[in-house]
VEXDREN-2710 file (C-alpha; in Angstrom, 1 decimal):
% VEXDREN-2710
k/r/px/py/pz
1/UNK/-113.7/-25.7/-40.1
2/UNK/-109.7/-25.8/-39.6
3/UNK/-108.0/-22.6/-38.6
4/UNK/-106.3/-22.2/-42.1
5/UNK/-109.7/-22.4/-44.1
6/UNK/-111.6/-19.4/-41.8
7/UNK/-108.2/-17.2/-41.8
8/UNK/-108.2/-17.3/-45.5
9/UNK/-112.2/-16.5/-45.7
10/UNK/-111.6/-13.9/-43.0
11/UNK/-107.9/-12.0/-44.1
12/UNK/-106.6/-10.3/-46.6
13/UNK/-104.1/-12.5/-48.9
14/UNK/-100.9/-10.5/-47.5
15/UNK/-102.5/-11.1/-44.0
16/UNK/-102.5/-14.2/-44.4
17/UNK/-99.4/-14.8/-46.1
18/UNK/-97.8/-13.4/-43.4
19/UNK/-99.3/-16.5/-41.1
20/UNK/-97.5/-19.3/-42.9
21/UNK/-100.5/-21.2/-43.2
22/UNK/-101.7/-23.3/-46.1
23/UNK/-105.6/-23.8/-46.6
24/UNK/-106.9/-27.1/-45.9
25/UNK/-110.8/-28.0/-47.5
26/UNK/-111.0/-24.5/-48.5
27/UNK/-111.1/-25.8/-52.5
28/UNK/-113.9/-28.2/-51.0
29/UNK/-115.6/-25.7/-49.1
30/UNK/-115.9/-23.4/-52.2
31/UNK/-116.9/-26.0/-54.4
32/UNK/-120.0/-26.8/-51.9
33/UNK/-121.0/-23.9/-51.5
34/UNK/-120.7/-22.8/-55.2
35/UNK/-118.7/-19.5/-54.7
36/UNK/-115.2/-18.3/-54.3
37/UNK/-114.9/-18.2/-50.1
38/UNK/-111.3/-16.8/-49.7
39/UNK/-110.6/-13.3/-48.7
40/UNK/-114.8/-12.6/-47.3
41/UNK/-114.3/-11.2/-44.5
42/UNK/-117.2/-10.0/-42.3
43/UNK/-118.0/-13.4/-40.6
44/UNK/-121.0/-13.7/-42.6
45/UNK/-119.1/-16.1/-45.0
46/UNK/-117.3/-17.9/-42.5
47/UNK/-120.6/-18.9/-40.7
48/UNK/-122.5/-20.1/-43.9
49/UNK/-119.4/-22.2/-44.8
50/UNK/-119.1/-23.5/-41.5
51/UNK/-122.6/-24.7/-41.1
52/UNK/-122.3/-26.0/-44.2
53/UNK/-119.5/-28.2/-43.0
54/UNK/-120.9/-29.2/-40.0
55/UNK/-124.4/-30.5/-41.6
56/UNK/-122.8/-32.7/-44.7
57/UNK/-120.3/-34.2/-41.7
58/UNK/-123.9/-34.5/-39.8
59/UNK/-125.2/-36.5/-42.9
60/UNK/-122.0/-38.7/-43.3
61/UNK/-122.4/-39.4/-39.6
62/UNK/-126.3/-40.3/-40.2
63/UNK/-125.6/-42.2/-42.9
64/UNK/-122.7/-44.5/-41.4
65/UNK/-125.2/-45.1/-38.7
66/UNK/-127.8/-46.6/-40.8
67/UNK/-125.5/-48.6/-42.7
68/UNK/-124.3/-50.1/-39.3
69/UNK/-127.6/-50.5/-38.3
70/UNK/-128.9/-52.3/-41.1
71/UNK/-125.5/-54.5/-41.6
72/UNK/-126.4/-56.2/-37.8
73/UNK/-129.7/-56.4/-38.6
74/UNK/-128.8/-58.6/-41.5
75/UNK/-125.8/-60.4/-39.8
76/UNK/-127.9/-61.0/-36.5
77/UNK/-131.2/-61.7/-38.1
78/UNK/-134.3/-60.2/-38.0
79/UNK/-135.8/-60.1/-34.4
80/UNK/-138.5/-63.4/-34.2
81/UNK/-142.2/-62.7/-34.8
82/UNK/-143.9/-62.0/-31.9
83/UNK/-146.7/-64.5/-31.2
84/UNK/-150.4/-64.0/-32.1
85/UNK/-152.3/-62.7/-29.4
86/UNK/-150.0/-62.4/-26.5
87/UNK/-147.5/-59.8/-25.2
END
């Protein structure tokens, strides 16, 4: 999660007015979650969101790799049959 997204879960809005940040994903992060994240503090929020985060970048990741995968295996060919019988 970028610094600007858990400051504005975690502070209040003058707090974090005061920082001169501007929220990143936040608008993302809420709509994934399906509730308003900013100004939640009490870490709870911040932790749900951030695993959150981290497990759709986990699928994109897992996905990508598939699609790699499956792209050589077509390019490259599919491994020859092994033959009958032997090893």
């Amino acid at each position: 999660m970028r610094p600007a997204d858990y400051f504005a879960i975690n502070t209040l809005p003058a707090a974090f007015a005061k920082l001169g940040m501007h929220v990143d994903k936040l608008p993302i992060l809420s709509q994934m979650v399906g509730e308003n994240v900013a100004v939640r503090p009490g870490g709870g929020v911040s932790l749900a969101v951030g695993m959150d985060y981290i497990m759709v970048l986990m699928a994109i990741i897992m996905i990508d790799t598939v699609v790699t995968w499956i792209s050589k295996l077509t390019s490259e060919g599919m491994p020859a049959k092994p033959v009958a019988g032997g090893m």
